[in-house]
C-alpha positions as MATLAB code, in Angstrom:
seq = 'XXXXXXXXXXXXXXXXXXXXXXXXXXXXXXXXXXXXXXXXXXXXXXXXXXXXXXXXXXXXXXXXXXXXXXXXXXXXXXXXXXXXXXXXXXXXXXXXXXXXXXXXXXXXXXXXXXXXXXXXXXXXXXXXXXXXXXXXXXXXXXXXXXXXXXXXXXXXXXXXXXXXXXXXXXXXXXXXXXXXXXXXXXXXXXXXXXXXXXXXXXXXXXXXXXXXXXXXXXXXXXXXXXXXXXXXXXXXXXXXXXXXXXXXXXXXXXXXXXXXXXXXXXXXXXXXXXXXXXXXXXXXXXXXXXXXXXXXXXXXXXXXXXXXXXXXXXXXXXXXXXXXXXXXXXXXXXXXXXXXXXXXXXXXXXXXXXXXXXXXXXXXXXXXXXXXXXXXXXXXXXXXXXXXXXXXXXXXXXXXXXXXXXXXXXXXXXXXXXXXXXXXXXXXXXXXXXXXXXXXXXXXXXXXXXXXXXXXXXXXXXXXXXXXXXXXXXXXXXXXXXXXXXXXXXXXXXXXXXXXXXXXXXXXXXXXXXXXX';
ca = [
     -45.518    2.841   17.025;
     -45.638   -0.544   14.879;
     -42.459   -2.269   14.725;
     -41.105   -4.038   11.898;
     -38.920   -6.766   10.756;
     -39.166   -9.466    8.700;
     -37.769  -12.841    8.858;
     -35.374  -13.911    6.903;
     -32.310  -16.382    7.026;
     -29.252  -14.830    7.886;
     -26.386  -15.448    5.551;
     -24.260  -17.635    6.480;
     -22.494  -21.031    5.974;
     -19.297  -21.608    3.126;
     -18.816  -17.752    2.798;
     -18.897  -16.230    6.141;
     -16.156  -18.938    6.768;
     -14.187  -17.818    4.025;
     -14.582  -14.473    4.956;
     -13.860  -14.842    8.570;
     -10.425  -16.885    7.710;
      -9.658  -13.934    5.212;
     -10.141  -11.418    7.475;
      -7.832  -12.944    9.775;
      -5.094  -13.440    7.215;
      -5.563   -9.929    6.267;
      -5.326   -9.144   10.296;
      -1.401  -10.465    9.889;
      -0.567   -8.684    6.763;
      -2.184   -5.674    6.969;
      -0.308   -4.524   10.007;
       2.790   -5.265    8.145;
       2.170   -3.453    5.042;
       4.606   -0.551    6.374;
       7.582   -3.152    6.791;
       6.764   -4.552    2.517;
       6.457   -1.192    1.468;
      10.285   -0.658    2.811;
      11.339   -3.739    1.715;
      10.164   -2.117   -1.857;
      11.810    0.829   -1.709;
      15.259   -1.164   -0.782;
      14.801   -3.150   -3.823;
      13.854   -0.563   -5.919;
      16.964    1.371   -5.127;
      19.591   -0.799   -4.062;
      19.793   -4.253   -6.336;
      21.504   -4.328   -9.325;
      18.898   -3.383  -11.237;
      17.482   -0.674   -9.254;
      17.514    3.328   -9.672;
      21.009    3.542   -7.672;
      22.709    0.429   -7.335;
      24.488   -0.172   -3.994;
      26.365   -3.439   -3.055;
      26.312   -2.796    0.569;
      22.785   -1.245    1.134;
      21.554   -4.216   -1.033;
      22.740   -7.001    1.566;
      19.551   -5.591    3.715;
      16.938   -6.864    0.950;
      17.487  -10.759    1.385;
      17.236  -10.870    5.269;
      14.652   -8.431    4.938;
      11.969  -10.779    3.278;
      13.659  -13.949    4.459;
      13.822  -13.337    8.151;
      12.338   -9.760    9.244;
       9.287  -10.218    7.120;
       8.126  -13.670    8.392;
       8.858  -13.101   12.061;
       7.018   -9.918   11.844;
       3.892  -11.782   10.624;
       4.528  -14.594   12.847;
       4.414  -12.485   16.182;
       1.382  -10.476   14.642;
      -0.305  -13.807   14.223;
       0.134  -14.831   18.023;
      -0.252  -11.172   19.100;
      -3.936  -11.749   17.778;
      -4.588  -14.809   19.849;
      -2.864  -14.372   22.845;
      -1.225  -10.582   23.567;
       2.436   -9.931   23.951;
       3.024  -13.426   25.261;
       1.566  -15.313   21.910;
       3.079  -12.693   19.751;
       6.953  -13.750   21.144;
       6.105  -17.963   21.072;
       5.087  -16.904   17.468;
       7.880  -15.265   16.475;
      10.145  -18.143   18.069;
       8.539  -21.048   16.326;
       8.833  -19.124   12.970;
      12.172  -18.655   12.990;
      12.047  -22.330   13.858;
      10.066  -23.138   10.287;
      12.662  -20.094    8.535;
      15.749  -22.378    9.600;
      14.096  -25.680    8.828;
      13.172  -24.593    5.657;
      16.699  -23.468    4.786;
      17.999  -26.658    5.694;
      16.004  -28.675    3.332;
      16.742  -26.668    0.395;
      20.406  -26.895    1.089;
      19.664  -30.377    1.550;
      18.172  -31.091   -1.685;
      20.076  -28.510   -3.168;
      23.160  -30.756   -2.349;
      21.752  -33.501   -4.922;
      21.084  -31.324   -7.967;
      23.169  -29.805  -10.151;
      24.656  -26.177   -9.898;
      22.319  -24.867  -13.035;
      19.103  -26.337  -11.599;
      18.951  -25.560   -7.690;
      16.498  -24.400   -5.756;
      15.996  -21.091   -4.069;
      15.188  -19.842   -0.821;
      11.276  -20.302    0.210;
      10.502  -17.442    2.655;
       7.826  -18.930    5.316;
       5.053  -16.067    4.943;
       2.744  -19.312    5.022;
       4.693  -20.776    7.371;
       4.493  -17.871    9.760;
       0.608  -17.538    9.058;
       0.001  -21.306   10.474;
       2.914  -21.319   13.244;
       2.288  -17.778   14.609;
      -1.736  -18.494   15.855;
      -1.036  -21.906   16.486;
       2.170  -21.168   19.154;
      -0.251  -18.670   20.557;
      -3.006  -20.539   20.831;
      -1.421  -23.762   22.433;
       0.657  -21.110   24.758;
      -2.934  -20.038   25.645;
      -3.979  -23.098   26.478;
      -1.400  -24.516   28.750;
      -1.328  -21.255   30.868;
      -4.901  -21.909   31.750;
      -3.521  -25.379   32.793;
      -2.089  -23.921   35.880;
      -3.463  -20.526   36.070;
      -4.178  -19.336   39.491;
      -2.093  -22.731   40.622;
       0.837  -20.816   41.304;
       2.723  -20.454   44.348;
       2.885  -16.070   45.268;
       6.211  -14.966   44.327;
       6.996  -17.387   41.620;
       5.080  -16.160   39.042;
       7.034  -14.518   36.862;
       9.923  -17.595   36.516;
       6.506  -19.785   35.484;
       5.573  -17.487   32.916;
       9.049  -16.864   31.641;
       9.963  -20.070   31.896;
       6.815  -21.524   30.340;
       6.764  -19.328   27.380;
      10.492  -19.773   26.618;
      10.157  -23.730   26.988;
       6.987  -23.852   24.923;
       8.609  -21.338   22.006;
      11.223  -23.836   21.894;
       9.267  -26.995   21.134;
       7.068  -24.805   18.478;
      10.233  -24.164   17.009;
      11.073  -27.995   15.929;
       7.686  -28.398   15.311;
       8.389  -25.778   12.626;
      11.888  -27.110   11.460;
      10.494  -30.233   10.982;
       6.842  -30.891    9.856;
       5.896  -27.336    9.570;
       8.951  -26.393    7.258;
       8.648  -29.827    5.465;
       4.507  -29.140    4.477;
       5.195  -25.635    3.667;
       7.985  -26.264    1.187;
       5.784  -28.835   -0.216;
       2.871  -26.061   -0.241;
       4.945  -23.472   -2.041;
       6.682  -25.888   -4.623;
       3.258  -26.930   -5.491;
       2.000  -23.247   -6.396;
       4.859  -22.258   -7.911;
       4.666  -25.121  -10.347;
       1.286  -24.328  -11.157;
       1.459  -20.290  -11.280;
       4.365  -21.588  -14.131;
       2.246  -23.709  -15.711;
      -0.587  -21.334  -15.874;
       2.199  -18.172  -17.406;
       3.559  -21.046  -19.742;
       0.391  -22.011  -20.990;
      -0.924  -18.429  -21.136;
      -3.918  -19.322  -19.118;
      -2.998  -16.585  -15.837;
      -5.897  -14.299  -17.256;
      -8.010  -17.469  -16.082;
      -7.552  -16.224  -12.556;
      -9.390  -13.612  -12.742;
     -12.514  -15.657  -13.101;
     -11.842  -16.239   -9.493;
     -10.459  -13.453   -8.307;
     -13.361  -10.862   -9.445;
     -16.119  -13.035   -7.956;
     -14.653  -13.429   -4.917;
     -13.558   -9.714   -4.226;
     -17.089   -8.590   -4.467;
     -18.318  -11.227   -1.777;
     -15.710   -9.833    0.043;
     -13.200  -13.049    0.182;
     -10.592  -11.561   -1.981;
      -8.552  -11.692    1.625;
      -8.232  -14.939    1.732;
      -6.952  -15.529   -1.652;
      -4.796  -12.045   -1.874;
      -3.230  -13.025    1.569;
      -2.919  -16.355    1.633;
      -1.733  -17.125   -1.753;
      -1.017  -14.401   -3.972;
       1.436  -12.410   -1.471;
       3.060  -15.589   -0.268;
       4.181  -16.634   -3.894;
       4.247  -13.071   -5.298;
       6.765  -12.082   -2.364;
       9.500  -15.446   -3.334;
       9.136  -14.572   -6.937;
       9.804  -10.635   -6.490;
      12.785  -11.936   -4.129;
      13.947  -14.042   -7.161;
      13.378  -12.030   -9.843;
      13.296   -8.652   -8.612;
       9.599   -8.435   -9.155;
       5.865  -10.403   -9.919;
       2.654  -10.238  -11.996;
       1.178  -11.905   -9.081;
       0.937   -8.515   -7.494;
      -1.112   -7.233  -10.113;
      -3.902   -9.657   -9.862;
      -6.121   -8.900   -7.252;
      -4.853   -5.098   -6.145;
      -5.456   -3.551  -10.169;
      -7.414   -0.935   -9.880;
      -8.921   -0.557  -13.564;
     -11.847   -3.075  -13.261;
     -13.057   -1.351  -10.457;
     -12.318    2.152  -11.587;
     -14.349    0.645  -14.900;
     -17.583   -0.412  -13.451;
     -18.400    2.666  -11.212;
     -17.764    5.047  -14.818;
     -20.406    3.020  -16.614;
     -22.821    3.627  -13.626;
     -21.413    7.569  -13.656;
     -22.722    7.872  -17.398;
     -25.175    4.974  -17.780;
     -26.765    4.287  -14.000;
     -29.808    5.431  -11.905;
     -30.974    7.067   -9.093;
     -28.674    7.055   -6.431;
     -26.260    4.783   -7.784;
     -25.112    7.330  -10.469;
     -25.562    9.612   -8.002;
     -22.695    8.054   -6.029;
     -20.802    6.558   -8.455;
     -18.416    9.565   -9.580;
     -17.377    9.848   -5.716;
     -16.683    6.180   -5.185;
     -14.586    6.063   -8.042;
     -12.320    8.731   -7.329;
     -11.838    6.936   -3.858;
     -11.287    3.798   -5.281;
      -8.925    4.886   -8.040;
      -6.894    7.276   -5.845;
      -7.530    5.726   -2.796;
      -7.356    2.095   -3.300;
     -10.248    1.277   -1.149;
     -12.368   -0.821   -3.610;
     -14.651   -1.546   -1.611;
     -16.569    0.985   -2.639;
     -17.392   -0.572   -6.481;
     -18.391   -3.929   -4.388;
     -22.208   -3.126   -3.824;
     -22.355   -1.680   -7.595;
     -21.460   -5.107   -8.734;
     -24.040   -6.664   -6.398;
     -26.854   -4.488   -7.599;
     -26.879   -6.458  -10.939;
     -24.743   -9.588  -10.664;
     -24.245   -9.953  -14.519;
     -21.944   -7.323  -13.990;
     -19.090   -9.368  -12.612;
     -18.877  -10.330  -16.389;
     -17.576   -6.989  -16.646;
     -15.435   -7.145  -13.948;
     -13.940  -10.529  -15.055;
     -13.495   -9.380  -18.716;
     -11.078   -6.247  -17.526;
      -9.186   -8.326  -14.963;
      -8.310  -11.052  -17.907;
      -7.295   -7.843  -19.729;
      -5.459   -6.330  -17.401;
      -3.257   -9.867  -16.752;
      -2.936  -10.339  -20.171;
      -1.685   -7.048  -20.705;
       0.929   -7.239  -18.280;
       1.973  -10.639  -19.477;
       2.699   -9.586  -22.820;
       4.385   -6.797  -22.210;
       5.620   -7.531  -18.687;
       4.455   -5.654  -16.695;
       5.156   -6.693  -12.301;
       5.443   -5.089   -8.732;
       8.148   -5.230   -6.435;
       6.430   -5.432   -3.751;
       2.221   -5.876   -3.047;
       0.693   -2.273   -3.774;
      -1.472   -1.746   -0.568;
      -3.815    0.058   -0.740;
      -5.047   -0.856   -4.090;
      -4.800    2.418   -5.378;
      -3.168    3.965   -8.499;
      -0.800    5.794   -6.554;
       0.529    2.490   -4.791;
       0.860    0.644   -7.699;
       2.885    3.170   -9.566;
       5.027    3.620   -6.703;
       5.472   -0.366   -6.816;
       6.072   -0.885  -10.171;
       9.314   -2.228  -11.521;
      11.797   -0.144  -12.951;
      11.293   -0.568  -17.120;
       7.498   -1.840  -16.675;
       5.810    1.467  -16.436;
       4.209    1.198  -19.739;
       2.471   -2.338  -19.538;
       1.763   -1.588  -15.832;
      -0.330    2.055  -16.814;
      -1.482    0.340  -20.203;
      -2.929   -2.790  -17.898;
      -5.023   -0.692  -15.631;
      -5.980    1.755  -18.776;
      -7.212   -1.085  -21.313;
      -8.666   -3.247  -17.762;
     -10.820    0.033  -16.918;
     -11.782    0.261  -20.427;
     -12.918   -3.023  -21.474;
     -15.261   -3.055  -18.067;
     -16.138   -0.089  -18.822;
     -17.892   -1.025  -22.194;
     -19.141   -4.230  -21.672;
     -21.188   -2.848  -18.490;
     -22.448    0.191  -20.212;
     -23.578   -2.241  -22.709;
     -25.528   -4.491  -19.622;
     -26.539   -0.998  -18.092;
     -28.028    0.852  -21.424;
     -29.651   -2.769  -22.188;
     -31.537   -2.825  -18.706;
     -32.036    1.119  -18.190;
     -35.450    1.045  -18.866;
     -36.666   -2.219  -16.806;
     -34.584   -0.558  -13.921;
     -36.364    2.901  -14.283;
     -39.494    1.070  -14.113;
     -38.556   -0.617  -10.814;
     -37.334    2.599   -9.436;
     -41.092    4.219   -9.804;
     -42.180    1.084   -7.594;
     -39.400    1.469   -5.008;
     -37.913    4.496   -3.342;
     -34.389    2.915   -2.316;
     -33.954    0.584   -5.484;
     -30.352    0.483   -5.190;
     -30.373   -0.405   -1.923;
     -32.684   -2.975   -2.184;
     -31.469   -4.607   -5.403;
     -27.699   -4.944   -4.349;
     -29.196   -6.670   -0.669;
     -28.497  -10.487   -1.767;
     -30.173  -12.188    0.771;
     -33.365  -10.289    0.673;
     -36.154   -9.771   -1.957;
     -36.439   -6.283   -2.831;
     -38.439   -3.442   -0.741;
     -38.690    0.057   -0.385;
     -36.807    2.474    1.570;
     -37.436    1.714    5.500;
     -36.387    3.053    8.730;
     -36.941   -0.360   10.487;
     -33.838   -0.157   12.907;
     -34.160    3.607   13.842;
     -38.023    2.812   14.379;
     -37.483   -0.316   16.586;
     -34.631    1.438   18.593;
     -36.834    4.556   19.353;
     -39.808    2.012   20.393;
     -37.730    0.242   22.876;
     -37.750   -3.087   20.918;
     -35.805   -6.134   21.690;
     -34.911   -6.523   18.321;
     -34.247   -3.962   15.464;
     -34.459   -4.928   11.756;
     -30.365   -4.714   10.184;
     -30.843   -3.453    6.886;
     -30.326   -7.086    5.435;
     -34.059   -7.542    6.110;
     -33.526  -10.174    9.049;
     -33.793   -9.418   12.656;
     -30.727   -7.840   14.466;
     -29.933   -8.936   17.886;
     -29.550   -6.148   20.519;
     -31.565   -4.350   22.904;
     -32.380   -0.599   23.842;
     -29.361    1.466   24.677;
     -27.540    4.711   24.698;
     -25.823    5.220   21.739;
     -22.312    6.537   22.635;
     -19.698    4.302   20.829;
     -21.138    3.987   17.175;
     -17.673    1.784   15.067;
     -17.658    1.178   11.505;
     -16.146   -2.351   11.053;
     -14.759   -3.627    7.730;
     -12.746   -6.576    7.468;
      -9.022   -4.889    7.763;
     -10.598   -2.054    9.797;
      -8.740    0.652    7.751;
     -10.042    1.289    4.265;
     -13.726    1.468    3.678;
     -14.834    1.570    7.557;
     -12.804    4.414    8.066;
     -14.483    6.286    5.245;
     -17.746    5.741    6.617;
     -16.734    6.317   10.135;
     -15.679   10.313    8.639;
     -18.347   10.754    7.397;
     -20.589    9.926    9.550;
     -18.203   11.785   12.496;
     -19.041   14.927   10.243;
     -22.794   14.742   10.300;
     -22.829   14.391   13.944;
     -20.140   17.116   14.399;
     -23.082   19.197   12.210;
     -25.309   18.258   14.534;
     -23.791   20.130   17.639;
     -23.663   16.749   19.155;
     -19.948   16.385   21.203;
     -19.887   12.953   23.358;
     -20.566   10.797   21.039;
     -17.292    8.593   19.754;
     -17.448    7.082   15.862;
     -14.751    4.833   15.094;
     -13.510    2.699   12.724;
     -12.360   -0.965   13.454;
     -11.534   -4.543   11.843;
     -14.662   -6.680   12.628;
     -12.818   -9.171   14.427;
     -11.316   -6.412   16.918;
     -14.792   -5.590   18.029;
     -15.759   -5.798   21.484;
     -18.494   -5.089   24.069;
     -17.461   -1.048   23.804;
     -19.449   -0.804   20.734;
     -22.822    0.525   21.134;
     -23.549    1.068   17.620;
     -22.091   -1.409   14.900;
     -22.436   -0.659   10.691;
     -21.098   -2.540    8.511;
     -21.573   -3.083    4.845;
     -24.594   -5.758    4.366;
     -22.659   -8.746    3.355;
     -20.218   -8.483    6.560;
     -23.363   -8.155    9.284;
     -23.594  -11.411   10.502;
     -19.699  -11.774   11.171;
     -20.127   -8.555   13.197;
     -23.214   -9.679   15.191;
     -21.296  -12.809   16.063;
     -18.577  -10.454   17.431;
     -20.487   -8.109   19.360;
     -24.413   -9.754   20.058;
     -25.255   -7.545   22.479;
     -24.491   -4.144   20.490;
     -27.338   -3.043   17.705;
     -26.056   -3.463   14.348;
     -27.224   -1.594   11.258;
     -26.331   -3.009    7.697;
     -26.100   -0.784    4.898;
     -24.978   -0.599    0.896;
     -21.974    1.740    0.689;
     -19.968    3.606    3.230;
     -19.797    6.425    1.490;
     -23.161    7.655    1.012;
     -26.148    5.709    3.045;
     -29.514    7.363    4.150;
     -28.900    5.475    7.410;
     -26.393    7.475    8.605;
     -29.141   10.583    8.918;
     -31.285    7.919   10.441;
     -28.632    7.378   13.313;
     -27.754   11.157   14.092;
     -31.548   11.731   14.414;
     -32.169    8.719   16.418;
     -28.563    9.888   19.003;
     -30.532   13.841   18.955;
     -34.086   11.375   20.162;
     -32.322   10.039   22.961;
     -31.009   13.222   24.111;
     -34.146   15.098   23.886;
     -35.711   11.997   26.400;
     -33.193   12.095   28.655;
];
């Protein structure tokens, strides 16, 4: 049997950073989605302004978002670096940057006059830096005297230690911590002002669109957008801010023009992906259609700046961040008297992408028709970035059945990984819950088909993999973050969860290995 692979340089560098930081922003948020969506359902009953006003129920929403919501981060923060134990010193030297913070706005507060103070900043941002970093350092110094201890005094060390170190994280985040972050904030909220003032928001999107289909729209949802669009909902009852990134009309857009103007199996697909995306709000689904021809993002940008101008003319906001992006979440979301612009945003957002890449699709129907008589899998192949195009290959299910010590990932490049039962096959996506647990169904139902019972296929965040995994997939432009997670699995790249020819590949190549046994 002739094994293949090709070299090729694995991606890398700027984005896989920026990636790997979003993903573990989205890692503290994500989990905590549950406590913002009932922090949006108090507001949208309770305040003044809401369905059914209630003076006493609506003394919940302030400590809500300015205490509950940033020590809940916090601790998720540490609980990522360090457990139980980094999750509590997290929590403690957030509260730490929550009271600091108040301090200095009563502070300066105290110098202005009554018509021009300044409100609460919640530490979201705050909580993001303190919560790893009290974990980490906590990490550190226990490995300073682990297995030092005298028997029977353990537990006053650890107790002692933790409670100790949470208390000097906490003045670290009174002073400096709360100091910078207020800075931070004040900063963007001057120039998200500045940018509605000068009606130039719609600009975002030039940013915004790009980056969601490289798959950094985490680090710029979570570590900016929420942030400020969570003080400004607390303020005002509601934010635009929440409408940038999580619309679901660009998206919804794109994958129509490939339903009536695409190819092969991209128009195949397309109808499917965008009922998931519009209904489901997991949009990664539209990301490889956008890759497949680049010039598309034009399309993508042009709705977004639609959509945000839209909503700023006729205000449309959140409450509270719609997660996931779907329809259905941002309905439930929206601000009571901001129904229209909110519907009419994603409506005329969908639409404009919708004709502008029909337009780029009709245009290049015929040179992609042409290319599709030369190559077998041109989708796949033209939406793989970091590769010149090729046909259709079974490169990794080939090298794994030869015994290989390496297996070629779908990106074209070698995948590291030797020979080994294939047990524990996990999707991994960057919050582990949206697209990876698409993939992981269906590919749980072609090996259910396949009368084949102890075999496990689940779905994980890619930096919650570990050495369990046999089997890793993960969308092409998140491989090499997973191969740095888990070298010793095999890892198998491919274009869309919802539909690849790999996933045939890997239920015939788990029936192979049963057959030898």
């Amino acid at each position: 049997m002739t094994t293949m692979s090709a070299e090729a340089k694995r991606p890398g560098g700027a984005r896989v950073h920026v990636q790997r930081f979003g993903t573990f922003l989205s890692g503290m948020i994500m989990p905590n989605i549950p406590a913002l969506i009932a922090w949006g359902i108090f507001t949208a009953f309770f305040i003044g302004v809401g369905w059914t006003p209630n003076a006493d129920l609506a003394t919940i929403v302030g400590p809500f978002i300015h205490y509950l919501l940033p020590i809940l981060i916090g601790y998720t923060g540490g609980s990522m670096i360090y457990g139980v134990r980094g999750g509590v010193v997290g929590g403690i030297a957030t509260f730490g940057a929550i009271a600091g913070s108040d301090l200095l706005i009563a502070q300066v507060n105290a110098t202005l006059p009554e018509d021009n103070q300044l409100g609460q900043i919640h530490m979201f941002i705050g909580a993001m830096i303190l919560g790893p970093l009290a974990a980490w350092t906590m990490k550190r110094l226990d490995s300073l005297w682990e297995g030092k201890i005298r028997a029977g005094f353990e537990m006053l060390v650890n107790m002692f230690s933790a409670g100790i170190w949470g208390f000097v994280m906490a003045v670290v985040g009174f002073y400096p911590v709360a100091w910078l972050v207020n800075g931070i904030m004040n900063a963007l909220s001057v120039a998200v002002e500045w940018l509605v003032e000068t009606n130039l928001l719609p600009l975002t999107s030039i940013i915004i669109e790009p980056a969601k289909v490289l798959f950094l729209n985490n680090a710029i949802n979570h570590g900016v957008l929420t942030p400020l669009g969570l003080s400004e909902a607390a303020a005002e009852g509601s934010s635009i801010l929440f409408l940038l990134e999580a619309n679901p009309g660009p998206g919804v857009g794109l994958l129509l023009a490939f339903t009536f103007f695409g190819i092969g199996a991209a128009r195949a697909s397309a109808p499917g992906a965008a009922v998931i995306q519009f209904f489901g709000g997991i949009h990664e689904v539209y990301f490889p259609f956008a890759l497949m021809k680049p010039i598309l993002i034009l399309a993508l940008i042009a709705g977004g700046m639609t959509g945000v101008t839209t909503n700023m003319v006729l205000g449309g906001a959140l409450r509270a961040p719609a997660a996931p992006g779907s329809i259905i979440a941002v309905l439930l979301q929206t601000a009571p008297g901001a129904y229209f612009a909110v519907i009419l945003s994603v409506i005329l957002s969908a639409g404009v992408t919708f004709a502008i890449a029909a337009v780029i699709l009709r245009a290049s129907r015929k040179r992609d028709l042409e290319a599709m008589a030369v190559s077998d899998d041109a989708f796949g192949a033209a939406i793989t970035q970091t590769e010149a195009a090729k046909g259709k290959s079974s490169d990794a299910l080939a090298n794994l059945r030869g015994g290989a010590a390496t297996q070629a990932d779908g990106m074209g490049g070698p995948a590291t990984g030797t020979m080994r039962e294939i047990k524990n096959v996990v999707f991994a996506c960057d919050a582990g819950m949206g697209s990876s647990a698409m993939g992981a169904s269906v590919l749980r139902n072609k090996i259910k088909k396949a009368g084949i019972e102890d075999v496990t296929v689940v779905n994980k965040a890619i930096a919650a993999l570990d050495s369990s995994a046999d089997l890793v997939i993960t969308q092409n432009q998140l491989t090499e973050r997973a191969r740095h997670q888990t070298p010793d699995a095999v890892h198998i790249s491919v274009d869309n969860f919802m539909n690849s020819p790999r996933y045939d590949e890997v239920v015939e190549l788990i029936e192979a290995q049963k057959e030898d046994r």
